[in-house]
VEXRO-182704 format. One record per residue: residue in one letter; residue number from 1; z, y, x of N, C-alpha, C, O in turn. Coordinates in nm, 3 decimals. Layout:
BEGIN
R_a_NUM_Z_Y_X_Z_Y_X_Z_Y_X_Z_Y_X
...
//
This chain:
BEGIN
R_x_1_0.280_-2.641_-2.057_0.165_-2.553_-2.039_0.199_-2.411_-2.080_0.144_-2.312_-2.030
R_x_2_0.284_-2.407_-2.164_0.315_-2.267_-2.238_0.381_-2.215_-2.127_0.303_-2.133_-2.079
R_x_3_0.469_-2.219_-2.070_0.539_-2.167_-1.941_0.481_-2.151_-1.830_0.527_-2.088_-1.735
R_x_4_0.357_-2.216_-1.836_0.321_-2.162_-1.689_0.241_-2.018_-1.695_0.240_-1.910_-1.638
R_x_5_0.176_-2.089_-1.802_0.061_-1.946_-1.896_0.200_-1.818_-1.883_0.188_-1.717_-1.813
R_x_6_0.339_-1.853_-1.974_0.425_-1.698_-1.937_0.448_-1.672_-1.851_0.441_-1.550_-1.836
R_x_7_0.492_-1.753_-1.724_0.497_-1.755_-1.599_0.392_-1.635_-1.513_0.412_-1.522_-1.467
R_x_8_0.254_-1.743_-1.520_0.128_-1.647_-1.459_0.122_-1.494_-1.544_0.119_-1.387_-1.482
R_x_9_0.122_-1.500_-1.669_0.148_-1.345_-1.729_0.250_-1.246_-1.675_0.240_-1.125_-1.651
R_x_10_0.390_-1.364_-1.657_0.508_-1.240_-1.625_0.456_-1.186_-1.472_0.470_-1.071_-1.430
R_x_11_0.397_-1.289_-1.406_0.410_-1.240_-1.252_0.242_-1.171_-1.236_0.219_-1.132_-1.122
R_x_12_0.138_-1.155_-1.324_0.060_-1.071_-1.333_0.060_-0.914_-1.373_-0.026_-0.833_-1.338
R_x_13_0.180_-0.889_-1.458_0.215_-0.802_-1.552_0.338_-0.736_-1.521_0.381_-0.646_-1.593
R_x_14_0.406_-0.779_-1.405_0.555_-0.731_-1.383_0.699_-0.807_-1.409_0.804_-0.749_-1.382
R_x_15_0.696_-0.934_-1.461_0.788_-0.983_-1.470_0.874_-1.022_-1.308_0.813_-1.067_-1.212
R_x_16_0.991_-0.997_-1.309_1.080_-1.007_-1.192_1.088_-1.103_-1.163_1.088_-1.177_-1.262
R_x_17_1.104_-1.198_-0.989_1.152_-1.276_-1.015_1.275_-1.344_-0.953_1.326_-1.297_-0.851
R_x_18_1.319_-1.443_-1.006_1.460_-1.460_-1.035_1.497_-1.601_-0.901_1.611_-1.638_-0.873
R_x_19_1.373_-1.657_-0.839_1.389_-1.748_-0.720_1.429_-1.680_-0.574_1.411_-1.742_-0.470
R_x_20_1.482_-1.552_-0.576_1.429_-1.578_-0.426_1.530_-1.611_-0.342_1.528_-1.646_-0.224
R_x_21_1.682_-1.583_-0.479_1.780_-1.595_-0.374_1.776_-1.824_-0.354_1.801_-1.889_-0.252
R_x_22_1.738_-1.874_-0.487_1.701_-1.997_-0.507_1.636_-2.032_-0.366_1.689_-2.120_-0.298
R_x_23_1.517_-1.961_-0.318_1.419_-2.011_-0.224_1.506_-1.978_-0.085_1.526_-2.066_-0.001
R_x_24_1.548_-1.859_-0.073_1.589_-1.784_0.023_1.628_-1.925_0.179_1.702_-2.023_0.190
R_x_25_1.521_-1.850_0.272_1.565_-2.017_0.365_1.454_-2.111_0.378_1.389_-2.140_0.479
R_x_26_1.439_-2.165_0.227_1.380_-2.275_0.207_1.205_-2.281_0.244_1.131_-2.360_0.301
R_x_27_1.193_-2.165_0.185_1.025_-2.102_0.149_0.968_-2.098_0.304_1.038_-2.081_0.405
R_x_28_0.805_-2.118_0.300_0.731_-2.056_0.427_0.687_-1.978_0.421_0.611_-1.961_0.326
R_x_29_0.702_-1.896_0.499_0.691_-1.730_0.522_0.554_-1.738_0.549_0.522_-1.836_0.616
R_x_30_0.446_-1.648_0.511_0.287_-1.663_0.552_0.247_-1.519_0.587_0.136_-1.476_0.618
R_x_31_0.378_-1.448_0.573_0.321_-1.298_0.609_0.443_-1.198_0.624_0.480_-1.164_0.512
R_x_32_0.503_-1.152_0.704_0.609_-1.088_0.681_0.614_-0.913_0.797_0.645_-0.875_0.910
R_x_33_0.576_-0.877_0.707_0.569_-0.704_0.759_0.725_-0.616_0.723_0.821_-0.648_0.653
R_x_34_0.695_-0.490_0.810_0.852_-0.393_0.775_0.805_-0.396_0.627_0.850_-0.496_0.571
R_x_35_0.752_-0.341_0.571_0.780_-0.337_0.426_0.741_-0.420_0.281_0.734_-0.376_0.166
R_x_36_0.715_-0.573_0.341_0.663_-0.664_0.242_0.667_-0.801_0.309_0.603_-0.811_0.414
R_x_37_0.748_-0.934_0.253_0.704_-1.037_0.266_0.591_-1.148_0.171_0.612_-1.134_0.050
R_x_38_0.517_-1.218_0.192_0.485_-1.368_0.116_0.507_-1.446_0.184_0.486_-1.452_0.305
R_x_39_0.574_-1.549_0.088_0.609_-1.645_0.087_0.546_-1.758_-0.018_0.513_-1.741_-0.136
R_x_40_0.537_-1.919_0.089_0.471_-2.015_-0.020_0.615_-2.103_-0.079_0.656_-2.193_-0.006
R_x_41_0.668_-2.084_-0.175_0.812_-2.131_-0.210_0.807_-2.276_-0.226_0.903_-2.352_-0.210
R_x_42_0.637_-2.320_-0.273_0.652_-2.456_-0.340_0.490_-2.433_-0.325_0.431_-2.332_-0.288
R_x_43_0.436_-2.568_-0.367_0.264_-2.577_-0.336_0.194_-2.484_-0.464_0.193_-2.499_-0.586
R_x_44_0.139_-2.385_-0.374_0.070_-2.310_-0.456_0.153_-2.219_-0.579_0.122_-2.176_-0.690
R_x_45_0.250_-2.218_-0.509_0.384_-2.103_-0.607_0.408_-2.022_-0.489_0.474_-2.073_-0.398
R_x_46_0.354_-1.869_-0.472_0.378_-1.773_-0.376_0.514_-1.645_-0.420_0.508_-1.595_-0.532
R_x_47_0.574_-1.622_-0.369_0.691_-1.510_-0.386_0.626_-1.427_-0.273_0.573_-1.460_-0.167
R_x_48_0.657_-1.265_-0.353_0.609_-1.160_-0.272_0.717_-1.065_-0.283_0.775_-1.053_-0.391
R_x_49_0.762_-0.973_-0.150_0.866_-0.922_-0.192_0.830_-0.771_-0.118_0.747_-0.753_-0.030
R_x_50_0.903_-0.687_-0.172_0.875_-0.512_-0.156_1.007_-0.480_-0.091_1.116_-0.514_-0.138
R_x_51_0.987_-0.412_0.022_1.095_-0.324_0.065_1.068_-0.174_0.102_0.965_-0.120_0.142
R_x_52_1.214_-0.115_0.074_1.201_0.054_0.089_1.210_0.044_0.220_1.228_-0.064_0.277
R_x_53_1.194_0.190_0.295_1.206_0.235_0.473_1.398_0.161_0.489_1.460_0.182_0.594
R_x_54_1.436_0.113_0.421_1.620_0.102_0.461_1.604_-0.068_0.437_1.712_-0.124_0.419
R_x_55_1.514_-0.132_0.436_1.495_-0.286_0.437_1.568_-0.356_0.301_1.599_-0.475_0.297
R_x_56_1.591_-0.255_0.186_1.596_-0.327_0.065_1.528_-0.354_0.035_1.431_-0.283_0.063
R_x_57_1.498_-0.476_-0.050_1.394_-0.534_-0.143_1.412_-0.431_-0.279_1.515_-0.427_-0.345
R_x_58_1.310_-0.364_-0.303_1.270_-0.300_-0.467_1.192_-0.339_-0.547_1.148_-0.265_-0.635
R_x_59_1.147_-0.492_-0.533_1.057_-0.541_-0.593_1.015_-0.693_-0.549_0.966_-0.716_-0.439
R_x_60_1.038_-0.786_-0.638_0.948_-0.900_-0.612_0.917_-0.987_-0.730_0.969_-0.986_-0.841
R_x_61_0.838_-1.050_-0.690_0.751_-1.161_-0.799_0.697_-1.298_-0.780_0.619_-1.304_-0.685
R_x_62_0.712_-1.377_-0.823_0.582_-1.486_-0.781_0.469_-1.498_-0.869_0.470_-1.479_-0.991
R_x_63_0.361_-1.533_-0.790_0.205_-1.587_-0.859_0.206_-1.716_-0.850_0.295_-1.778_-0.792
R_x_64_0.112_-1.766_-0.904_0.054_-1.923_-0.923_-0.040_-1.970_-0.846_-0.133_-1.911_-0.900
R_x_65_-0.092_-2.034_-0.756_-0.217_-2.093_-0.747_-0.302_-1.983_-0.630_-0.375_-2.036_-0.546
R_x_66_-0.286_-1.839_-0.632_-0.338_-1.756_-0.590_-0.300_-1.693_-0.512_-0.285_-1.597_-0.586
R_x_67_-0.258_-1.647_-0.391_-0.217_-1.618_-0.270_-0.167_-1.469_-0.282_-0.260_-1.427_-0.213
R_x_68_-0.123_-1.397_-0.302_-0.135_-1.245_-0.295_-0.167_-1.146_-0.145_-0.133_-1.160_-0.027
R_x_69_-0.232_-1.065_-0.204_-0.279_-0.994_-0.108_-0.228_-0.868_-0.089_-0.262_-0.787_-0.175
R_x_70_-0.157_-0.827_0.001_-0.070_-0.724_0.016_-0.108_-0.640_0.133_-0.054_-0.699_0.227
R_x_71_-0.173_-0.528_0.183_-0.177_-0.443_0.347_-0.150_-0.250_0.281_-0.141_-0.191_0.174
R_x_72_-0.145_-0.223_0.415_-0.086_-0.096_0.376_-0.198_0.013_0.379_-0.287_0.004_0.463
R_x_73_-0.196_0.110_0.294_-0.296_0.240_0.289_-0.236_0.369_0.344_-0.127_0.400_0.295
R_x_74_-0.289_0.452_0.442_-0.255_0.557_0.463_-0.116_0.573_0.505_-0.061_0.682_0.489
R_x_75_-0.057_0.480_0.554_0.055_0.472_0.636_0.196_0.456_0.545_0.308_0.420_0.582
R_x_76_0.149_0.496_0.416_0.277_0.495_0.307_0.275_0.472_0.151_0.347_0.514_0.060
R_x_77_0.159_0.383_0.156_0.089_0.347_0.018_0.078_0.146_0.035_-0.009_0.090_0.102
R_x_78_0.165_0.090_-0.025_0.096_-0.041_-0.031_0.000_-0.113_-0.146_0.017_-0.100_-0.267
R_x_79_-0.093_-0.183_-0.089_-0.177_-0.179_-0.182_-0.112_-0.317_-0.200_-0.071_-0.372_-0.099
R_x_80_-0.097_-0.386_-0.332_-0.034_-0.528_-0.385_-0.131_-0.586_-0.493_-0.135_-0.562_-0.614
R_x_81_-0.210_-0.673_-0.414_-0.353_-0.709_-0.533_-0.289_-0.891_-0.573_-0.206_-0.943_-0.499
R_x_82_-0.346_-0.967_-0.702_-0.323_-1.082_-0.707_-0.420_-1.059_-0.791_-0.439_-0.973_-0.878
R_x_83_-0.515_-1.205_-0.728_-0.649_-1.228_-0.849_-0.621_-1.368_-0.915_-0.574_-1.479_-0.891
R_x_84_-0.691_-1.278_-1.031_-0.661_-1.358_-1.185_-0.746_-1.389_-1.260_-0.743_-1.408_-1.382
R_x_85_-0.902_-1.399_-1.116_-1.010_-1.477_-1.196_-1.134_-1.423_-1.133_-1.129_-1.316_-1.072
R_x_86_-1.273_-1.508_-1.146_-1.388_-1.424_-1.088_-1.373_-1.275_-1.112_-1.331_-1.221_-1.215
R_x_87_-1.416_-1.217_-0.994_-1.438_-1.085_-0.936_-1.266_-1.028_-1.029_-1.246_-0.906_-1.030
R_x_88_-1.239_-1.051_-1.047_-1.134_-0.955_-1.107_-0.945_-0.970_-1.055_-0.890_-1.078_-1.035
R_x_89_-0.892_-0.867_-1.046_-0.758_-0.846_-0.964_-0.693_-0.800_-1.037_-0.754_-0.762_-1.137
R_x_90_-0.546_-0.775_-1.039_-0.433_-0.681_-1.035_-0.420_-0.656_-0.942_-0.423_-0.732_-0.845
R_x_91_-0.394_-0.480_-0.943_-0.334_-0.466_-0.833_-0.230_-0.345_-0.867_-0.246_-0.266_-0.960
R_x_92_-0.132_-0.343_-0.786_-0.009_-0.200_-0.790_0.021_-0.156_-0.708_-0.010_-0.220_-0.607
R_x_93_0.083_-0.051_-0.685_0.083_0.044_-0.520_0.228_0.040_-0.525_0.280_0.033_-0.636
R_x_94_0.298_0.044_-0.427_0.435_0.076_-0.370_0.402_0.227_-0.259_0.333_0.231_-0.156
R_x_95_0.485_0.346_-0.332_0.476_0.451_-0.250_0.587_0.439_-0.156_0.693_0.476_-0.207
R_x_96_0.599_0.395_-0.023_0.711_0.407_0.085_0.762_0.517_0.089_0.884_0.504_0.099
R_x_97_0.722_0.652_0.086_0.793_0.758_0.121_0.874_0.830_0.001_0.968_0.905_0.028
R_x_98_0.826_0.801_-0.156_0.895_0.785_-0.274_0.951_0.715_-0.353_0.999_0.731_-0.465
R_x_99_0.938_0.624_-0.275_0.956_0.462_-0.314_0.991_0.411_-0.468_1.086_0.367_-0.534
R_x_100_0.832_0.451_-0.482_0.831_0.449_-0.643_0.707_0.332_-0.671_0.614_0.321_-0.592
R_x_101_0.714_0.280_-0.745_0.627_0.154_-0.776_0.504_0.175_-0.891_0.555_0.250_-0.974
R_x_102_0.390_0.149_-0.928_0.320_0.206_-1.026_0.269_0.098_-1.100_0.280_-0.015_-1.052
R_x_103_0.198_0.119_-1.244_0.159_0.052_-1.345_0.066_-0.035_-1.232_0.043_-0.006_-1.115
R_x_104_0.016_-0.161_-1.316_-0.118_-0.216_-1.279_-0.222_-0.161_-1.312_-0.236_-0.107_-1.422
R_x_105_-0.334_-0.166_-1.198_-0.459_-0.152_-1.180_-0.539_-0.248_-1.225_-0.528_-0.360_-1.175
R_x_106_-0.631_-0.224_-1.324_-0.773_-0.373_-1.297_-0.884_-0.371_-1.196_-0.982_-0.296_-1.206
R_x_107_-0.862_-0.466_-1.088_-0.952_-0.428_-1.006_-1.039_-0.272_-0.936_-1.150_-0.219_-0.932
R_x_108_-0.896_-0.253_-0.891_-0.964_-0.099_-0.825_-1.020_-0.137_-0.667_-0.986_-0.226_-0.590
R_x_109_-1.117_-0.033_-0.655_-1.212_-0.091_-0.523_-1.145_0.022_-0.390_-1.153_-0.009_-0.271
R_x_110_-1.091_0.134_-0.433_-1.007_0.201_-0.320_-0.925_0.296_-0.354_-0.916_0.330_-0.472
R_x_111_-0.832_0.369_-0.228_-0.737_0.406_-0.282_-0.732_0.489_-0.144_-0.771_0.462_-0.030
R_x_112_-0.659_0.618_-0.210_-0.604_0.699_-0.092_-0.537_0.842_-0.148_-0.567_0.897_-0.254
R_x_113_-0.437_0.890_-0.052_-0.334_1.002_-0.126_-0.331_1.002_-0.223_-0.372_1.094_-0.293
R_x_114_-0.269_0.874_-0.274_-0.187_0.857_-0.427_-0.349_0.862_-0.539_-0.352_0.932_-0.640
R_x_115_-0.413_0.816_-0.515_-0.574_0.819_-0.594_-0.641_0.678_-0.592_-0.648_0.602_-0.496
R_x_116_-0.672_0.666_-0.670_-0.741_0.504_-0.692_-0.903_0.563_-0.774_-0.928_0.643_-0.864
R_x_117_-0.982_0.477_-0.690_-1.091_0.425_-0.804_-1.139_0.297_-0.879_-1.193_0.205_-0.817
R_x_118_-1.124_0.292_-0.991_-1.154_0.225_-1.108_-1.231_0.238_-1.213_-1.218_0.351_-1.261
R_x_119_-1.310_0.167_-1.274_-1.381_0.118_-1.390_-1.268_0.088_-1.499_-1.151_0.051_-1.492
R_x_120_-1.367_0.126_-1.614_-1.272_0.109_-1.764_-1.353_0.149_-1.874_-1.424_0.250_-1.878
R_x_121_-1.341_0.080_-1.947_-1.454_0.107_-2.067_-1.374_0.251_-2.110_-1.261_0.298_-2.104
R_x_122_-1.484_0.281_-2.149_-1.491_0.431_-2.226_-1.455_0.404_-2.410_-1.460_0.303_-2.480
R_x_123_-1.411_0.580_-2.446_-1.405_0.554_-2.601_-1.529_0.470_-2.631_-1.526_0.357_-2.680
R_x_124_-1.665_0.552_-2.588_-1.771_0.538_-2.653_-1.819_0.404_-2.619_-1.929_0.375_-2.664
R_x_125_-1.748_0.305_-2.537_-1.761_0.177_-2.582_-1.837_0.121_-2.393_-1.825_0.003_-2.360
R_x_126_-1.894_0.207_-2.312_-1.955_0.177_-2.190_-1.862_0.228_-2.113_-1.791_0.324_-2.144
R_x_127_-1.856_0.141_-1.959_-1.802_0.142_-1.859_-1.817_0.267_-1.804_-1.932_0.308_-1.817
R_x_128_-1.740_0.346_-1.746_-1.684_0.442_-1.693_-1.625_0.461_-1.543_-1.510_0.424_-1.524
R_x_129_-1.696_0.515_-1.440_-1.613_0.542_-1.286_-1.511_0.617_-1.347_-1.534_0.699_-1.436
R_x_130_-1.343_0.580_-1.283_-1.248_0.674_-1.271_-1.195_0.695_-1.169_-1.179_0.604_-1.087
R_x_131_-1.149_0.836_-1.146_-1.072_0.843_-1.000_-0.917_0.913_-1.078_-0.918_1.029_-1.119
R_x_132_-0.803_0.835_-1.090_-0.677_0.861_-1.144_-0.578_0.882_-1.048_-0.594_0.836_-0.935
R_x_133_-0.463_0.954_-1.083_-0.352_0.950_-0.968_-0.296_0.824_-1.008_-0.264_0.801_-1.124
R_x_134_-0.283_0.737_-0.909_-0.198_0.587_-0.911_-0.037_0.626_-1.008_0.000_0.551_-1.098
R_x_135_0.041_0.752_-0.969_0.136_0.671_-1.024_0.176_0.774_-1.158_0.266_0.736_-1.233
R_x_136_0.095_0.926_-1.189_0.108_0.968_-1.301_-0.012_0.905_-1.440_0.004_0.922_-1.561
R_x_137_-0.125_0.834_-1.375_-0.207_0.782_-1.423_-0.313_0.882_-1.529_-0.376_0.845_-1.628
R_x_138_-0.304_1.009_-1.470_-0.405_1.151_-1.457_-0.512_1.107_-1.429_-0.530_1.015_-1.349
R_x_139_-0.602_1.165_-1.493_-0.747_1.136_-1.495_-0.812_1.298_-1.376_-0.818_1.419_-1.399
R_x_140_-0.852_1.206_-1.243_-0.869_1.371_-1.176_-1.071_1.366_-1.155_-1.153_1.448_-1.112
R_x_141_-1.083_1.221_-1.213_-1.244_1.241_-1.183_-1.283_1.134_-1.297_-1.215_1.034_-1.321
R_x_142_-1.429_1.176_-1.379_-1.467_1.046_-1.464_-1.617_1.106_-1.464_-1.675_1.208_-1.501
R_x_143_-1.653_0.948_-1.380_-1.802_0.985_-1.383_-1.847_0.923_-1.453_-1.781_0.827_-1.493
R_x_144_-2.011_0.949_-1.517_-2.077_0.825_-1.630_-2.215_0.813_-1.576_-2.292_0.903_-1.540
R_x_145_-2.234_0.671_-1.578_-2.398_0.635_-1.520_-2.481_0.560_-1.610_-2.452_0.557_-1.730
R_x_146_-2.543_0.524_-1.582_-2.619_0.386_-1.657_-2.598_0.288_-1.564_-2.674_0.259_-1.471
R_x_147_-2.487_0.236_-1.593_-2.376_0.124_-1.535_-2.460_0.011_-1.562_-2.559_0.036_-1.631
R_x_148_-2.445_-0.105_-1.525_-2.482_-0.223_-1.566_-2.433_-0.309_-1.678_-2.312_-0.325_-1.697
R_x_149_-2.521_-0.363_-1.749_-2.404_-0.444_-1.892_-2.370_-0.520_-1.831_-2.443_-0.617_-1.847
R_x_150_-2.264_-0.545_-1.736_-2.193_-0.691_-1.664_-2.100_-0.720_-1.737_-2.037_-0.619_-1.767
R_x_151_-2.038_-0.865_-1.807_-1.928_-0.808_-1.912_-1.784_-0.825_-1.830_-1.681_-0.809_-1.894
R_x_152_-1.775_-0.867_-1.643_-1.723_-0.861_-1.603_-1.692_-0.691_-1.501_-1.734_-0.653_-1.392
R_x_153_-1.579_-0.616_-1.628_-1.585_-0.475_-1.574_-1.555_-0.417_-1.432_-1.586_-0.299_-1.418
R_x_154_-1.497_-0.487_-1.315_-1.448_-0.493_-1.206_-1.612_-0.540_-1.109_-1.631_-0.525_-0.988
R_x_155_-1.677_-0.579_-1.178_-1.822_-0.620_-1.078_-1.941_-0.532_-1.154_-2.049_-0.576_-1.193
R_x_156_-1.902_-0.426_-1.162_-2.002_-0.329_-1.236_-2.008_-0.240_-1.020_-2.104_-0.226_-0.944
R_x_157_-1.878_-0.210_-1.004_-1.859_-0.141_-0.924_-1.847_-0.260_-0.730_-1.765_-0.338_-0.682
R_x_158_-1.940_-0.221_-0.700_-1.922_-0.272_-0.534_-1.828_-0.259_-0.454_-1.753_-0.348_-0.416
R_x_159_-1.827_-0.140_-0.421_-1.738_-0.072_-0.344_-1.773_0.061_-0.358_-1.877_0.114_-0.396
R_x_160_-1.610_0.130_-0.300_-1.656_0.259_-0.309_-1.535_0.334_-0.198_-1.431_0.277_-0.164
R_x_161_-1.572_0.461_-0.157_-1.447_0.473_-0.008_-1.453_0.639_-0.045_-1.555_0.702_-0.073
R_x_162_-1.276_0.706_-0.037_-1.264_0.800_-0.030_-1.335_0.877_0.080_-1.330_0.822_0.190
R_x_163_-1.396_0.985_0.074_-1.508_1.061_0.206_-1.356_1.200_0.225_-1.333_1.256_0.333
R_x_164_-1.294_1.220_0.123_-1.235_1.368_0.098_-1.158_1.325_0.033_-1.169_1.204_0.010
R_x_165_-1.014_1.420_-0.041_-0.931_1.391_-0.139_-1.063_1.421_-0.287_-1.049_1.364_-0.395
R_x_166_-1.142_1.485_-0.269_-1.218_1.530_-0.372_-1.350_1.469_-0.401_-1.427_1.505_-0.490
R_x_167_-1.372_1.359_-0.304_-1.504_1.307_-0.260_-1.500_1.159_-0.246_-1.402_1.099_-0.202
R_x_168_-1.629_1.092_-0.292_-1.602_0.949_-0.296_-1.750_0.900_-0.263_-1.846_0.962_-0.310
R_x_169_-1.766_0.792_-0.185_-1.866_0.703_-0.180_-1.917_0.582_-0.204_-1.931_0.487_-0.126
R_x_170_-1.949_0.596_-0.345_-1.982_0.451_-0.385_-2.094_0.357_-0.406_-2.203_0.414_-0.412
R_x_171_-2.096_0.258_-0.417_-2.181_0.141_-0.459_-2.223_0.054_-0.596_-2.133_-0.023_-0.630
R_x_172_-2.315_0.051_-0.661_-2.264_0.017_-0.827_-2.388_-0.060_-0.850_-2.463_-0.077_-0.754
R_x_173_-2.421_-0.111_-0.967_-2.516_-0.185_-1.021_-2.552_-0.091_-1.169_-2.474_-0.056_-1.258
R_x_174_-2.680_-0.069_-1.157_-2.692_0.059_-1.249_-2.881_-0.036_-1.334_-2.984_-0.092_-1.297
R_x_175_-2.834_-0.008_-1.413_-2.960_-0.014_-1.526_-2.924_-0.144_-1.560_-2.828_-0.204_-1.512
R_x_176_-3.018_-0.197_-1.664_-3.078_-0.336_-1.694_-3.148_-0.450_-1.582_-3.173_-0.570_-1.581
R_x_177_-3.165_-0.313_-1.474_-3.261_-0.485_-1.367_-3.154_-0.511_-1.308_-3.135_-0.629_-1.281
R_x_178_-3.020_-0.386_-1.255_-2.867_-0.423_-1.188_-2.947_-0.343_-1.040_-2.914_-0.376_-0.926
R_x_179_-3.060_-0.229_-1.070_-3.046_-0.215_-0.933_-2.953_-0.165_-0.853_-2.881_-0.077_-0.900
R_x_180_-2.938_-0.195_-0.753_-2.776_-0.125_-0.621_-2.807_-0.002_-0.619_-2.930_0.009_-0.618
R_x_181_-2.754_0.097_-0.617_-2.729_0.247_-0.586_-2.628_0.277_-0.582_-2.530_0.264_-0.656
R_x_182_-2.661_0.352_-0.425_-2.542_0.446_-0.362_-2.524_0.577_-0.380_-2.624_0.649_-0.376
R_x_183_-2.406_0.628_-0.402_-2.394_0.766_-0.402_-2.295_0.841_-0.371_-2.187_0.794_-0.409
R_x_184_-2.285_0.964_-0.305_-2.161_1.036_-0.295_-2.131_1.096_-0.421_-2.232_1.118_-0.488
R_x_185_-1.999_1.135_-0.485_-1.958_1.190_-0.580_-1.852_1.288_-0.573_-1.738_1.245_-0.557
R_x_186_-1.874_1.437_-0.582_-1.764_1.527_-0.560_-1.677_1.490_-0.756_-1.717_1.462_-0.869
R_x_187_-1.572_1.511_-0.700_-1.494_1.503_-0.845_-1.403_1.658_-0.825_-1.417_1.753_-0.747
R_x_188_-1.296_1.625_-0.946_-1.184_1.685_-0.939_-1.241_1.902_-1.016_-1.330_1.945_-1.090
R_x_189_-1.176_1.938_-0.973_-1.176_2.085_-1.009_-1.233_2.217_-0.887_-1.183_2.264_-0.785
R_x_190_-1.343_2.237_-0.953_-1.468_2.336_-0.886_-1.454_2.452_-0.848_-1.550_2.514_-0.802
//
């Protein structure tokens, strides 16, 4: 039990992994794009693999139990999500044209020119909209509402869609009753 628990951690968190030349062949392919394969190696053991524009692999991992979800943003951004429980994800971006890889995300709802939005508790202890650069992890927008007490922080927020590099449209659960409200939000520097 202890190994699978490090297992699911390493491949939630960044641990490398070390099957693929093991699988290589063997595995069923369930998705295979120019710059990313999954693979099911074994029942319910998935390998996911990253390649630069020159068809090296710069990255791979396996998950447990949970399928990974991998498509591309803006022609040179991959978005790489694996969920790790109600409403809630990892996810990390692969930049193709810098081909630079970034920290994990908790459940971010969108993404565009190197910008993510995400939820995150605040010092002062309540949930927080952020709009960060994915891979310097710069704070370029932080909005504050009367969020919902959900204690699941990833389902505070619905959805939400870049309008502008400076502009966002989102969806949230706001007060004590959880009513839905939408709103546009200019961020960034005035």
């Amino acid at each position: 039990m202890i190994s699978i628990c490090l297992a699911l951690t390493n491949s939630i968190f960044g641990g490398e992994s070390n099957k693929i030349a093991e699988y290589h062949g063997k595995a069923n392919i369930l998705e295979a794009e120019r710059y990313y394969k999954i693979m099911e190696v074994e029942t319910g053991e998935y390998e996911y693999a990253i390649f630069d524009r020159s068809g090296e692999m710069v990255y791979s991992n396996i998950t447990y139990r949970i399928n990974p979800r991998i498509y591309l943003v803006d022609n040179c951004l991959l978005w790489i999500e694996i969920g790790v429980g109600t409403s809630t994800t990892q996810v990390r971006f692969y930049d193709i044209d810098n081909d630079c890889l970034s920290d994990w995300f908790e459940s971010p709802r969108a993404a565009k020119n190197n910008l993510v939005v995400i939820m995150e508790w605040s010092v002062e202890g309540g949930p927080v909209l952020l709009i960060k650069d994915i891979f310097s992890n710069e704070i370029k927008g932080e909005i504050k509402r009367e969020f919902s007490p959900i204690a699941v922080l990833g389902s505070i927020l619905i959805e939400a869609e870049f309008l502008s590099d400076d502009c966002i449209s989102v969806k949230y659960y706001q007060g004590n009753d959880y009513t839905i409200t939408e709103e546009i939000i200019h961020f960034g520097e005035s």
